[in-house]
C-alpha positions as CSV (number, residue, x, y, z in Angstrom):
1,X,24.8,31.6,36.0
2,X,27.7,30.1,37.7
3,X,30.8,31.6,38.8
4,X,34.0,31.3,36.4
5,X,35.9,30.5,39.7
6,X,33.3,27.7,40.8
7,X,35.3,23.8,40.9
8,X,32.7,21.6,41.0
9,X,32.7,18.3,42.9
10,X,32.6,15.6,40.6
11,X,31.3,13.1,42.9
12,X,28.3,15.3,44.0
13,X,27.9,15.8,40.4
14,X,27.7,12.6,39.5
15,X,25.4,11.6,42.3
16,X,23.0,14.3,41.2
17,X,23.5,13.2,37.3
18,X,22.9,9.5,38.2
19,X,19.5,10.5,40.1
20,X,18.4,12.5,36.8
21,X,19.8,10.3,33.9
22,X,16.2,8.1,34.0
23,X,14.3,11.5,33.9
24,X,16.9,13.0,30.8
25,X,16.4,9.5,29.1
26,X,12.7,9.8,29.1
27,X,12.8,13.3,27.5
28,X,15.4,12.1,25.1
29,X,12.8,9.6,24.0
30,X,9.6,11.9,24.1
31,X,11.1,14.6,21.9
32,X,12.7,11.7,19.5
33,X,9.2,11.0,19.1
34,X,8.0,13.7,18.1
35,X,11.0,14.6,16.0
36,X,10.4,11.3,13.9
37,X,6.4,12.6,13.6
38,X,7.0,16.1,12.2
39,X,9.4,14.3,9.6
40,X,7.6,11.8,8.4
41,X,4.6,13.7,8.2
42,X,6.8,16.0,5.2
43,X,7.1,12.5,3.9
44,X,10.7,11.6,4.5
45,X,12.0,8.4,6.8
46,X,16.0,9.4,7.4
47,X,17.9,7.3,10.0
48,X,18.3,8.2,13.5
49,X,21.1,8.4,15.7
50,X,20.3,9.8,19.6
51,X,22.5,9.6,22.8
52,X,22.6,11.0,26.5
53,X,25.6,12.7,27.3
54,X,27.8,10.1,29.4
55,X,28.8,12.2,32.4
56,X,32.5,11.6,32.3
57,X,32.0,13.8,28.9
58,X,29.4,16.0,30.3
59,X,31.9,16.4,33.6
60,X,35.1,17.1,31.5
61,X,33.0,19.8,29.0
62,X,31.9,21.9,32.2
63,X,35.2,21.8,33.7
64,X,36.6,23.0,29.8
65,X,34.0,25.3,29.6
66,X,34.2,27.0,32.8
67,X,38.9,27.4,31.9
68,X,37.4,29.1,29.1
69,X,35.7,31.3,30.9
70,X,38.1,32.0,33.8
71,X,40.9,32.5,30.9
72,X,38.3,35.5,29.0
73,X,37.0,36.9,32.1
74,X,33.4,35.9,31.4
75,X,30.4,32.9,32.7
76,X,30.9,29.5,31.1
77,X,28.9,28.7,28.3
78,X,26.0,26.1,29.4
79,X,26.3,22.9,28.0
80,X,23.7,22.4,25.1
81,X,23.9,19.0,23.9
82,X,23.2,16.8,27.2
83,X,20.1,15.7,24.9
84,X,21.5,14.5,20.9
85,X,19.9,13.1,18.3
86,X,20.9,13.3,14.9
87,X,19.1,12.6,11.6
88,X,20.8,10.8,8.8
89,X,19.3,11.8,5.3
90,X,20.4,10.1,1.9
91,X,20.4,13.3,-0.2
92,X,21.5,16.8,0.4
93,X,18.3,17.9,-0.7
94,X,16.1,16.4,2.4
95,X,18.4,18.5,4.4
96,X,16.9,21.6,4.2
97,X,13.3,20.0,4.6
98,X,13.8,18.1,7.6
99,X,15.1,21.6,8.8
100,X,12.2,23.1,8.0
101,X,9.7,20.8,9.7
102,X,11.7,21.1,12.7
103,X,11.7,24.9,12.4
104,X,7.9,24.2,12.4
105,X,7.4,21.9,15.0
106,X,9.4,23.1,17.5
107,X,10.9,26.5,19.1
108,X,14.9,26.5,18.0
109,X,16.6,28.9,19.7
110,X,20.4,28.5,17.5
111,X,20.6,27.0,13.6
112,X,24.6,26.6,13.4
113,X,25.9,25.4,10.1
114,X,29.4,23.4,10.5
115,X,31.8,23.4,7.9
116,X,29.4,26.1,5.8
117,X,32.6,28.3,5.7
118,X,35.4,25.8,5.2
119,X,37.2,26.1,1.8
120,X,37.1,23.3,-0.6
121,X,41.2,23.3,0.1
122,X,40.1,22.8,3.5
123,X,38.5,19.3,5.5
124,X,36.0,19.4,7.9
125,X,32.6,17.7,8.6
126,X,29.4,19.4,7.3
127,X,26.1,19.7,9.5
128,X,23.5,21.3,10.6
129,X,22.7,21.7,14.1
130,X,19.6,23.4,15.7
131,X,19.4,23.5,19.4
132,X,15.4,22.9,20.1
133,X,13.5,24.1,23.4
134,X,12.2,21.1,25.1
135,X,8.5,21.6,25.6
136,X,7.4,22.5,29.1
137,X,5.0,19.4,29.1
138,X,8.1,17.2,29.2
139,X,10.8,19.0,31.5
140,X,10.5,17.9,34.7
141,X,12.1,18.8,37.6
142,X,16.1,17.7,36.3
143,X,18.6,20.3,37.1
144,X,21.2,19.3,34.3
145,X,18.7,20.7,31.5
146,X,20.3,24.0,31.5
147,X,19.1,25.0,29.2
148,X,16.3,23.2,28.0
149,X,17.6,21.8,24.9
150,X,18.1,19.1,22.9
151,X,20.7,19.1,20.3
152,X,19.7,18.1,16.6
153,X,22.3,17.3,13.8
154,X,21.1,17.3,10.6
155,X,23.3,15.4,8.1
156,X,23.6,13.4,4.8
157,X,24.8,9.6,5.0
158,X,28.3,10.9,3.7
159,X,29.0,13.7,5.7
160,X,28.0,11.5,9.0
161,X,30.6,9.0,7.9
162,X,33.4,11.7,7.0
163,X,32.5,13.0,10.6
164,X,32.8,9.9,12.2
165,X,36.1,8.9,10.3
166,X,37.1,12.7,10.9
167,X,36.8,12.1,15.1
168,X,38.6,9.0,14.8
169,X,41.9,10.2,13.1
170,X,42.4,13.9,14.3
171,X,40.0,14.7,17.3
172,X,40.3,10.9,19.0
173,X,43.2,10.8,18.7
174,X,44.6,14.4,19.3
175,X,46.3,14.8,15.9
176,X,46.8,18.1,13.8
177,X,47.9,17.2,10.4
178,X,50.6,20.1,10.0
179,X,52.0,18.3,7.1
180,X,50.5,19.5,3.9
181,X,50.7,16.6,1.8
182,X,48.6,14.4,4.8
183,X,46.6,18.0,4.5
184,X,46.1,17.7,0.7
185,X,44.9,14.0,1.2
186,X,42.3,15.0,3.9
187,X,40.7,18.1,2.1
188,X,40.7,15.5,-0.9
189,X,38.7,13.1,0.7
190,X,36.5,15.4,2.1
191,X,36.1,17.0,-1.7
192,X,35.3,13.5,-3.0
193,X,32.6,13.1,-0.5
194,X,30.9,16.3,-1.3
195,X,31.3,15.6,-4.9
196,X,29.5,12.3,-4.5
197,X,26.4,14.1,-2.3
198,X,26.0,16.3,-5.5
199,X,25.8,13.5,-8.2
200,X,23.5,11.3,-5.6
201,X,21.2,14.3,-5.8
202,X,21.3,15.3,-9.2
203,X,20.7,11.4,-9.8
204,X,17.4,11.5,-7.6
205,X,16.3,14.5,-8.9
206,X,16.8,13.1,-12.4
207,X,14.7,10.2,-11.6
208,X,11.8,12.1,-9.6
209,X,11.7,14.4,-13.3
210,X,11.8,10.9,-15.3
211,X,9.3,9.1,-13.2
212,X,7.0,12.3,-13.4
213,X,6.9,12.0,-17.0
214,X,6.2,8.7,-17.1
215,X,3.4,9.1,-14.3
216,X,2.3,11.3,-17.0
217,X,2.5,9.1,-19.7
218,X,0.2,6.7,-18.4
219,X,-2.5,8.8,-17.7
220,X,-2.5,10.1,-21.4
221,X,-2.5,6.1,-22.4
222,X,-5.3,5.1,-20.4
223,X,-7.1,8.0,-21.5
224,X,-6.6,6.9,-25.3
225,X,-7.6,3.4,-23.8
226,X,-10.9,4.9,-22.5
227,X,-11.9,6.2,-25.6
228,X,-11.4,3.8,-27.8
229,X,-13.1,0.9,-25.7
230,X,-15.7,2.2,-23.2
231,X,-16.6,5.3,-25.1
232,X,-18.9,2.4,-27.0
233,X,-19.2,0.0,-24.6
234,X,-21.3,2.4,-22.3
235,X,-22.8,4.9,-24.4
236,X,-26.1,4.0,-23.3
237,X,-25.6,4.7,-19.7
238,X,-23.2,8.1,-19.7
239,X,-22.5,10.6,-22.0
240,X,-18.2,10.5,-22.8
241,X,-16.1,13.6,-23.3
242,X,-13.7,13.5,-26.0
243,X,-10.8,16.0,-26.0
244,X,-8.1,15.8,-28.8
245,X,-4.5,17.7,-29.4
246,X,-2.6,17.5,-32.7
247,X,0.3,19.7,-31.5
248,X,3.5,18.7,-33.0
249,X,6.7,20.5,-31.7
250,X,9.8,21.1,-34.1
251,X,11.5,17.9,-34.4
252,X,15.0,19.2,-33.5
253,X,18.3,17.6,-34.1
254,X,19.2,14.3,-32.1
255,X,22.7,15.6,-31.2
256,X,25.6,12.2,-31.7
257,X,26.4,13.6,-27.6
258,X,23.2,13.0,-26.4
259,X,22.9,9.9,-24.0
260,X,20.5,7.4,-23.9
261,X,19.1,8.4,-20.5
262,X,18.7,12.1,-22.4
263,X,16.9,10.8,-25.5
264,X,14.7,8.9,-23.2
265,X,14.0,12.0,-20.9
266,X,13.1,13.9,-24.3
267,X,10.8,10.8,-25.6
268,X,8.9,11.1,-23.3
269,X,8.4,15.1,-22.4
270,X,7.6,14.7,-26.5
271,X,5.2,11.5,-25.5
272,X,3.5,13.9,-22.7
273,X,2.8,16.8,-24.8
274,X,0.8,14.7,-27.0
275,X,3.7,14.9,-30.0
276,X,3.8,11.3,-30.4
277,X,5.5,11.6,-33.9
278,X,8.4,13.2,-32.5
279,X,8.3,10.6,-29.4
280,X,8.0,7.6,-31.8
281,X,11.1,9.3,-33.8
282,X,13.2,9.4,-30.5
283,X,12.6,6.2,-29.5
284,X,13.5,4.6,-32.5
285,X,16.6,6.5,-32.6
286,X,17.5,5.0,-29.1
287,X,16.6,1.3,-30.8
288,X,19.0,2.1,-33.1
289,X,21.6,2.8,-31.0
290,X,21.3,-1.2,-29.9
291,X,21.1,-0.7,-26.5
292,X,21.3,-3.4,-24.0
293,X,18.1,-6.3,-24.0
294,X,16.5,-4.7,-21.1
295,X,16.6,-1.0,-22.4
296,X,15.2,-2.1,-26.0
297,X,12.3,-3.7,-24.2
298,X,11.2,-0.7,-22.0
299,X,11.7,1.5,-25.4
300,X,9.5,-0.9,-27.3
301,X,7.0,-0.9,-24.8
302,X,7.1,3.1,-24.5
303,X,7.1,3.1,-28.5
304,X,4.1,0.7,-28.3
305,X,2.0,3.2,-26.5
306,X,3.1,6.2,-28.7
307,X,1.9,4.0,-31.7
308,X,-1.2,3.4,-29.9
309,X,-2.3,7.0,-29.3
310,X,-1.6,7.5,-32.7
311,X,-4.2,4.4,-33.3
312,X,-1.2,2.6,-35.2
313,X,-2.3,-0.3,-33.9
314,X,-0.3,-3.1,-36.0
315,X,3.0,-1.3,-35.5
316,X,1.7,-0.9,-31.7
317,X,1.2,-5.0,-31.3
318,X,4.8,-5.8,-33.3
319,X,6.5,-3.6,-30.1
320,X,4.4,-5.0,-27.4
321,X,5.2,-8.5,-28.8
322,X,9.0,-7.4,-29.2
323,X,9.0,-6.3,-25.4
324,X,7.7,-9.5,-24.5
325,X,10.2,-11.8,-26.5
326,X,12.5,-9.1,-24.5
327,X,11.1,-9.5,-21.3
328,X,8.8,-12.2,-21.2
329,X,8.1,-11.5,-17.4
330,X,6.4,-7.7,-18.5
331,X,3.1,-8.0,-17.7
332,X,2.3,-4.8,-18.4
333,X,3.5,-5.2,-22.4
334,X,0.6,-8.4,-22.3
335,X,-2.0,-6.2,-21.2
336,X,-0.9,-3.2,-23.8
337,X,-1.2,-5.8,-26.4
338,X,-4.7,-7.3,-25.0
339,X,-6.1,-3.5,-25.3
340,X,-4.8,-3.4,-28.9
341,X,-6.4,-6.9,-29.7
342,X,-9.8,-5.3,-27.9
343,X,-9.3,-1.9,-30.0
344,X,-9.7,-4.1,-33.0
345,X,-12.3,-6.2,-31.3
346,X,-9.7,-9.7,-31.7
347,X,-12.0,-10.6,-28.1
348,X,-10.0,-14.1,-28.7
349,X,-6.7,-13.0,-28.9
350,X,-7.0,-10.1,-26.0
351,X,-8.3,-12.6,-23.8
352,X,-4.8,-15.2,-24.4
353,X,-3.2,-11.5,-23.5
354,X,-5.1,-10.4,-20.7
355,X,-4.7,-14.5,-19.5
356,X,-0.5,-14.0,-20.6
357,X,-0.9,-10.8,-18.1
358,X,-2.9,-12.4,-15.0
359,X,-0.2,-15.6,-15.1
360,X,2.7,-13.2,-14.3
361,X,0.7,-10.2,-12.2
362,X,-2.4,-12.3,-10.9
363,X,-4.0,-9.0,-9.4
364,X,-3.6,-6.9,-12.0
365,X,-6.6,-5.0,-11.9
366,X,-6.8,-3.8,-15.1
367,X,-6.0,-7.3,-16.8
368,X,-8.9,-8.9,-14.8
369,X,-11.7,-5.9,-15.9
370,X,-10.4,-5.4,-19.5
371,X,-10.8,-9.3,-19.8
372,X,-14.4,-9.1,-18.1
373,X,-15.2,-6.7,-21.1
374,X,-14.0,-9.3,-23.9
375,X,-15.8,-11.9,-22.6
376,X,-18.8,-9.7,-22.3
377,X,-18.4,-9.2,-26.2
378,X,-18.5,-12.6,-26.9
379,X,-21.5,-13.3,-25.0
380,X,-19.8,-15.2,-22.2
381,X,-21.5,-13.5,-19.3
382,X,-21.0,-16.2,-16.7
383,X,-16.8,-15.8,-17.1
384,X,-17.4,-12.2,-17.7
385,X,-19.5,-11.9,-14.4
386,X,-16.7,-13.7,-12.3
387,X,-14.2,-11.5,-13.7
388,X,-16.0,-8.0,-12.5
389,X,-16.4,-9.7,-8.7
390,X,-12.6,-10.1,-8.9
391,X,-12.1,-6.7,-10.2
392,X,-14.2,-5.7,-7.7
393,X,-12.4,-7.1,-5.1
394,X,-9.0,-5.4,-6.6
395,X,-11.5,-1.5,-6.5
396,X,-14.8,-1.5,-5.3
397,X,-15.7,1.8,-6.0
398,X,-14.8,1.7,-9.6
399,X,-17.8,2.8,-11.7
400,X,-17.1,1.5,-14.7
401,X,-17.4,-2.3,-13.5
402,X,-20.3,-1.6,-11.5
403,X,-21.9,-0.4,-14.7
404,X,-20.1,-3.7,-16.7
405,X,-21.9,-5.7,-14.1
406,X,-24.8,-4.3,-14.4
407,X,-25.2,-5.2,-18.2
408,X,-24.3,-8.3,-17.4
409,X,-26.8,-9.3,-15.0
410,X,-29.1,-7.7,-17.4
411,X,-28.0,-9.8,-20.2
412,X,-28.0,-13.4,-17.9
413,X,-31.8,-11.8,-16.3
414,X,-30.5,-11.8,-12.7
């Protein structure tokens, strides 16, 4: 390692840094590569920041490094962060698993959390930093690699811009705020921005839990759908299971505090669980709390389907067709509505739904097949035929409208 007492000279330094910079570029590049691979493959796509160390920064860090070092009586520290990229997250919570794939992917030889022991009375930027070895494969033969590392800063959007905003009013321009009132203003910035990285997440991880139970929803509706039109429809070519589950849970008490987006979360853990007497309940009590246009239409619609699966079919229809007069661009209500006209075998009516559907969502896969099947019923096989190659088209590896198909070339003799 070299000598405390060792003055380099900066123009033979910089000659030697100015023959290497292609060769540190093109490793910066190769391991930004393969930094962008391991993340995305966890399923996360953060922004990327990455840099080479300009030399007159590289030259004035050695110089500090190696004072240091003559001041304690010990080797300068190397210089670490030639190589710098730095991943921009939206959410505190893809922090930890960008980390991780990294910690996977690569060997880190330092994890060093910034700011993980500063007071909330206190400002300063938040990060994570890992120092990762450079793969032999890519090293070369540059000397300013030393060590082999590249620098990785691991950050949400708002702790990037603190840190940015941070450099530019104390550490660019060489200022200590002694004062404690500029203190108090910093630390409450800095609080504010922390503050706002929690709510983002627990936002996100609200929605992730909402859209899970809706995911959820849906496949409990199409089941109910399955049953109660193709159970018939194909019984002659494949046996149907048929599961049921009356479980009803305690009603419970609709508390005045509860909000909207609460009640909503609770409809539809009730919907999920099959209790669609409790569900229907909630929702109505959200209708009732005359919520804006677009919420009452999503709550008819989700009230629709608890109707359904409850084979309420007329109240079903009235909420599909309130949803619609609500939103008249919700396909998805026109094709809830078609199924209920089909339930009741209406073939008429469900095909003016399923038509109501394609005209706003003209690939709407279930639209087109569901439609097939009405006009199968009423014995128009040609319209019905054309409909399963479109569906087709949209899955062809669906089994069901291979097996519609094949009835209806039975029927036209093909």
């Amino acid at each position: 390692m070299e000598s405390a007492e060792t003055i380099p000279s900066r123009s033979e330094l910089e000659a030697a840094y100015r023959a290497s910079y292609v060769g540190i570029e093109r490793i910066l590049g190769q391991m930004l590569s393969r930094i962008k691979a391991l993340v995305e493959a966890v399923g996360l796509f953060p922004a990327y920041k990455h840099r080479v160390k300009s030399f007159n920064s590289y030259f004035s860090k050695r110089v500090k490094f190696m004072r240091d070092a003559k001041a304690q009586g010990r080797d300068p520290l190397p210089i670490t962060d030639v190589l710098a990229v730095r991943i921009i997250c939206p959410f505190i919570g893809d922090l930890a698993r960008v980390e991780e794939a990294l910690l996977d992917g690569f060997t880190v030889t330092e994890v060093e959390r910034k700011g993980a022991e500063t007071s909330f009375k206190e400002f300063g930027y938040q990060s994570t930093h890992l120092l990762l070895k450079i793969p032999e494969e890519l090293i070369g033969s540059t000397g300013f690699l030393n060590p082999p590392v590249c620098e990785v800063q691991i950050r949400t959007i708002l702790q990037d811009a603190w840190a940015e905003v941070e450099h530019e009013l104390v550490y660019k321009a060489d200022f200590t705020p002694f004062d404690d009132p500029m203190r108090r203003k910093l630390a409450a910035l800095n609080a504010t921005l922390t503050l706002s990285d929690m709510l983002f997440q627990e936002i996100r991880d609200y929605q992730h839990q909402l859209n899970n139970e809706l995911a959820k929803r849906r496949v409990a509706f199409f089941k109910k759908v399955e049953d109660a039109i193709d159970g018939d429809l194909y019984a002659g070519l494949k046996a149907k299971a048929r599961e049921g589950d009356d479980r009803r849970a305690d009603s419970g008490w609709l508390g005045p505090w509860k909000s909207q987006d609460d009640l909503l979360l609770e409809a539809l853990n009730a919907h999920n669980r099959s209790d669609y007497v409790r569900a229907i309940d909630i929702y109505s009590h959200i209708l009732a709390m005359n919520p804006k246009a677009e919420i009452r239409a999503i709550i008819h619609k989700h009230r629709g389907m608890a109707y359904f699966a409850e084979s309420r079919y007329d109240e079903a229809a009235e909420d599909f067709s309130d949803t619609l007069t609500l939103d008249a661009a919700c396909y998805k209500a026109a094709y809830y509505r078609g199924v209920v006209s089909s339930v009741r075998q209406n073939y008429a009516a469900a095909i003016d739904d399923f038509n109501a559907a394609l005209a706003i969502h003209p690939y709407h896969f279930y639209s087109t097949y569901r439609r097939a099947q009405a006009f199968y019923h009423i014995g128009d096989y040609p319209k019905a035929l054309a409909d399963c190659e479109v569906a087709l088209e949209l899955e062809p590896d669906n089994e069901n409208v291979k097996m519609l198909k094949t009835m209806i070339l039975a029927q036209l003799k093909m």
